[in-house]
C-alpha positions as CSV (number, residue, x, y, z in Angstrom):
1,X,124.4,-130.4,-43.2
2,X,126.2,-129.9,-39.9
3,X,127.9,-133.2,-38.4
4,X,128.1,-132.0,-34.8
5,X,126.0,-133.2,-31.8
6,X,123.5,-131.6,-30.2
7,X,125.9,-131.6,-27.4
8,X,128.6,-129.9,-29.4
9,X,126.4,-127.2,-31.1
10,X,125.2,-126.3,-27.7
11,X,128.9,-126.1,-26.0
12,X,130.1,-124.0,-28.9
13,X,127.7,-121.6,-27.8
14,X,128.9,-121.5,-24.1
15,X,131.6,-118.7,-23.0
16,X,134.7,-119.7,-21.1
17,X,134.1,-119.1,-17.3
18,X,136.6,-118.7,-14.6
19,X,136.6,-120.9,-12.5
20,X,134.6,-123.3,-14.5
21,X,137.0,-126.0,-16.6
22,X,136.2,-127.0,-19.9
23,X,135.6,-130.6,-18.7
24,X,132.7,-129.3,-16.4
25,X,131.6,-127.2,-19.3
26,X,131.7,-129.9,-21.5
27,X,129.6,-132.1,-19.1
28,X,126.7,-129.2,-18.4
29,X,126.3,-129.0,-22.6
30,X,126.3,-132.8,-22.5
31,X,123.4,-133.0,-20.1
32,X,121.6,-130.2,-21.6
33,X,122.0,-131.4,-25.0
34,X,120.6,-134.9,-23.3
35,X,117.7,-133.0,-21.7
36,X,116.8,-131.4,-24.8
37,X,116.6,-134.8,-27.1
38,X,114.1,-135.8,-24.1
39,X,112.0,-133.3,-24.0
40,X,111.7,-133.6,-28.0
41,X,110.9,-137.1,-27.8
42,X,108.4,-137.6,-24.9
43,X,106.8,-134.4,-26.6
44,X,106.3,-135.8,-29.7
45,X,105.8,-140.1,-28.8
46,X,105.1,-140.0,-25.5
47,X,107.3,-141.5,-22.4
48,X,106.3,-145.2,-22.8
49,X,107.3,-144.8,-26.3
50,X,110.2,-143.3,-25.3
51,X,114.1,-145.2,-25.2
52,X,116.9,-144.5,-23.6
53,X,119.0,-145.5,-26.9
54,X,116.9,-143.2,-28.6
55,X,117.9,-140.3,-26.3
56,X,121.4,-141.4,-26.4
57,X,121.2,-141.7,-30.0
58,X,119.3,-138.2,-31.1
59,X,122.5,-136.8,-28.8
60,X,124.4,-138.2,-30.0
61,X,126.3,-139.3,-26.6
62,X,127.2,-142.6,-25.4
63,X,125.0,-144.4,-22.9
64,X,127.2,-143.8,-20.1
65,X,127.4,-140.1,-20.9
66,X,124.2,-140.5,-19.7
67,X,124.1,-142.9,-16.9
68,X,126.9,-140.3,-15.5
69,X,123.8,-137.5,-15.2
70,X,121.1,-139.5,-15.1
71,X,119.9,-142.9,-12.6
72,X,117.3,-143.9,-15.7
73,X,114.0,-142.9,-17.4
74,X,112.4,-141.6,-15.0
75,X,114.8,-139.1,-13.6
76,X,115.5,-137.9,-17.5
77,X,111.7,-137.4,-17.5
78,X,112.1,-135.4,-14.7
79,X,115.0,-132.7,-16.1
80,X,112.9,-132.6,-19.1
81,X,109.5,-131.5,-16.7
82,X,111.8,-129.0,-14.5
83,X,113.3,-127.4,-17.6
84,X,109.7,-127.0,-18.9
85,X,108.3,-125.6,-16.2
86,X,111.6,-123.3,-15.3
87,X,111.2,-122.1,-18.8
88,X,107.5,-121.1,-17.5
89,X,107.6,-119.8,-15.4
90,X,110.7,-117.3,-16.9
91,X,107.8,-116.2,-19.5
92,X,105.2,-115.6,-16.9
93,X,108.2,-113.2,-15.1
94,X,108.7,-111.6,-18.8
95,X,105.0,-110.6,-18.8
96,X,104.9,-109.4,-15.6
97,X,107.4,-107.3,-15.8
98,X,107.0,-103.5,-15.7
99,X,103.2,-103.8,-14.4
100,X,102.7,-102.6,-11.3
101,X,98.9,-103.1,-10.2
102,X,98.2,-106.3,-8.2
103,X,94.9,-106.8,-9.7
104,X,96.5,-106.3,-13.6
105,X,99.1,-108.5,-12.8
106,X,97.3,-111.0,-11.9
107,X,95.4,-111.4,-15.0
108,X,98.6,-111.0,-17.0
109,X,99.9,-113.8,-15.4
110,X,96.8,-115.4,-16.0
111,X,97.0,-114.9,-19.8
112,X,100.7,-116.2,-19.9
113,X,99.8,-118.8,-18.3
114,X,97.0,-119.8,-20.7
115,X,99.7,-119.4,-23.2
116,X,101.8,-121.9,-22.0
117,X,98.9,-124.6,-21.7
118,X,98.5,-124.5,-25.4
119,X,102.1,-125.2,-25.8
120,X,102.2,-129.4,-27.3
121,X,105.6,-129.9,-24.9
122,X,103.0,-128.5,-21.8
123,X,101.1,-130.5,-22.6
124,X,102.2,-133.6,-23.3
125,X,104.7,-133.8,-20.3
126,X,103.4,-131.6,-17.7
127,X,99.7,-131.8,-18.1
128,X,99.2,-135.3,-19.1
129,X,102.2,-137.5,-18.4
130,X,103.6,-136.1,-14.9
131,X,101.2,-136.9,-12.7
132,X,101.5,-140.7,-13.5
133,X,105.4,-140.4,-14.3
134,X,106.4,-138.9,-11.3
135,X,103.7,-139.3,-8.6
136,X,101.5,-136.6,-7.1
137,X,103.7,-136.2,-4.5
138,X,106.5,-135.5,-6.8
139,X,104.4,-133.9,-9.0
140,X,103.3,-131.1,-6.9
141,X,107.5,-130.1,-5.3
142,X,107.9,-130.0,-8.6
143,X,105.1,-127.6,-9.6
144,X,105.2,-125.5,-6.0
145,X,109.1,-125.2,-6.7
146,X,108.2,-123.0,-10.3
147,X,104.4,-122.0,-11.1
148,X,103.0,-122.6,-7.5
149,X,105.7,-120.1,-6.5
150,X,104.4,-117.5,-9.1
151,X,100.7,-118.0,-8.1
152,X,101.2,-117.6,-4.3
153,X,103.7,-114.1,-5.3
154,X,100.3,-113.0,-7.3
155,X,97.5,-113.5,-4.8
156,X,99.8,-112.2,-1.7
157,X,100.0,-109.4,-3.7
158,X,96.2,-108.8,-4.7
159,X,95.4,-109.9,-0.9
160,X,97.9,-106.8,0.0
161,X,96.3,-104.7,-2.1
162,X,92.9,-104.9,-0.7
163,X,91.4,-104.1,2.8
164,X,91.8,-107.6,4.3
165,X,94.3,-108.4,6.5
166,X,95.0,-111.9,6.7
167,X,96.5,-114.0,8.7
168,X,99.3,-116.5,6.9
169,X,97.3,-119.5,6.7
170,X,94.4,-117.8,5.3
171,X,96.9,-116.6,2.6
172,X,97.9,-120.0,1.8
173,X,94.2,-121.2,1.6
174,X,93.5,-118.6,-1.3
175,X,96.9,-119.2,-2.7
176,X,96.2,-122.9,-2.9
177,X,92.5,-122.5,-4.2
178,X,93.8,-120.1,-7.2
179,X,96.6,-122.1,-8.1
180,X,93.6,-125.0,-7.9
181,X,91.8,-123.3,-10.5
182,X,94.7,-122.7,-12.7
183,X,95.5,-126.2,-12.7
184,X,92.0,-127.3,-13.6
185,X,92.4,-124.6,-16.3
186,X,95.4,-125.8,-17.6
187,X,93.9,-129.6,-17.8
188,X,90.2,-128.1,-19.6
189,X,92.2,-126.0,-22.0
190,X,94.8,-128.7,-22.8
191,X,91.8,-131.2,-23.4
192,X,89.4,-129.2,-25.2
193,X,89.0,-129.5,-29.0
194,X,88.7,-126.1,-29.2
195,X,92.1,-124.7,-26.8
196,X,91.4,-120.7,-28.1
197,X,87.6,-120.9,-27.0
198,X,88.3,-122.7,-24.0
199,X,91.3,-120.2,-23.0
200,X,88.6,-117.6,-23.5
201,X,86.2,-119.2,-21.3
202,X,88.7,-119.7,-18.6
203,X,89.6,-116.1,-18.3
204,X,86.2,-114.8,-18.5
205,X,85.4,-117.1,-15.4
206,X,89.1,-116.5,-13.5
207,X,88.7,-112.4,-14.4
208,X,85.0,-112.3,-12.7
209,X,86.3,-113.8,-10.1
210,X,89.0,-111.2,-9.7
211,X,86.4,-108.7,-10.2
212,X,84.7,-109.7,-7.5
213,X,86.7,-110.3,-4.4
214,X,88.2,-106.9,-5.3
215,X,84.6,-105.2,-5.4
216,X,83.8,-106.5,-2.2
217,X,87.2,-105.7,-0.8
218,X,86.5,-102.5,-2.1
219,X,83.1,-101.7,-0.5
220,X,83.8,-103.1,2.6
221,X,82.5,-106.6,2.4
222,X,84.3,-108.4,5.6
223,X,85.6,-111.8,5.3
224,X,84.0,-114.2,7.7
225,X,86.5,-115.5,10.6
226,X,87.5,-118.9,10.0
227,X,87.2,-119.9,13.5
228,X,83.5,-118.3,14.2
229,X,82.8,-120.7,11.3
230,X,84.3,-123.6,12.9
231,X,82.6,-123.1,16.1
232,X,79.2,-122.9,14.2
233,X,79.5,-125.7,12.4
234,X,80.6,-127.3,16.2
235,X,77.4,-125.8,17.6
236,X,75.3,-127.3,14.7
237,X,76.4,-131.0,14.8
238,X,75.8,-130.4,18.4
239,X,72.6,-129.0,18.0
240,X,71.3,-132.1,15.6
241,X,72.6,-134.6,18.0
């Protein structure tokens, strides 16, 4: 049975960099390998169950290893949620790669995606705990910063591929809505007692929409001006006054 610490099995692994002392290597592995205990432990008890001497501990660091990366709990809980959702968003990249329809991507992404939100570490710490851990504020840079970031790439590029041209915030509005959806995805798939039915569900619904707004892109099917709405709906209040 091996005696080294997380930390050490991980720095073994890393190749000397110019530039980069050992010291500084030495302090990245420690951090990872702190990071990596985390993310093991709020998966599997949750974050209020959750120590600091126990992260300490499964690293097998001292407590002011970690203090030196780290200003508490919270902001462990929060390298443990960015490496998640980094590592996310790296797999929806893997699985878009080397497709080049819009449309098809978008679906693959969409299957990745629903991948990912069966994942227990998903779950747990992004799904279910980060909202009331970090604050929907912080929540949401955190999320625009990795998956959000994916999501608006994916309907720019459908939007681009149809025969609307939109103006910028219109492009935002449909990013936002989809990336809506696939959040409220995430949450019923994550939830459900059945997660393979539910993915199944969820992609039926996301694909028909697809389908659609590219059949009426395709035939034509104009969408209405934002501001003609605005003014109706001006003209109406008016109207029942």
């Amino acid at each position: 049975m091996s005696t080294r610490s997380p930390a050490e099995k991980i720095r073994s692994t890393i190749p000397k960099v110019a530039g980069v002392s050992r010291r500084q290597q030495y302090s990245a592995s420690t951090k990872r390998a702190l990071v990596d205990v985390a993310l093991r432990l709020f998966t599997e008890q949750g974050y209020a169950a959750t120590s600091l001497d126990q992260v300490v501990a499964g690293a097998r660091v001292t407590k002011g290893a970690l203090y030196h990366h780290f200003s508490g709990k919270q902001a462990v809980f929060e390298a443990a949620f960015e490496k998640i959702e980094t590592d996310a968003s790296a797999r929806i990249r893997k699985a878009l790669k080397g497709s080049k329809d819009p449309w098809e991507k978008a679906l693959i992404g969409l299957r990745a995606f629903l991948e990912i939100v069966q994942d227990p570490a998903y779950q747990r710490v992004v799904i279910q705990e980060g909202p009331a851990i970090l604050g929907y504020e912080r929540f949401r840079e955190q999320e625009e910063r990795s998956s959000y970031g994916l999501v608006q790439d994916m309907v720019r590029d459908v939007l681009a591929d149809s025969t609307y041209d939109l103006s910028d915030e219109m492009l935002e509005t449909f990013s936002r809505i989809f990336f809506g959806a696939m959040s409220a995805a995430g949450e019923s798939v994550s939830s459900s007692a059945n997660p393979k039915a539910a993915v199944a569900q969820v992609e039926t619904a996301i694909a028909f929409i697809l389908t659609g707004l590219r059949t009426l892109a395709d035939n034509g099917v104009e969408l209405p001006d934002p501001e003609d709405l605005l003014t109706e709906r001006i003209r109406d209040n008016a109207e029942a006054d």
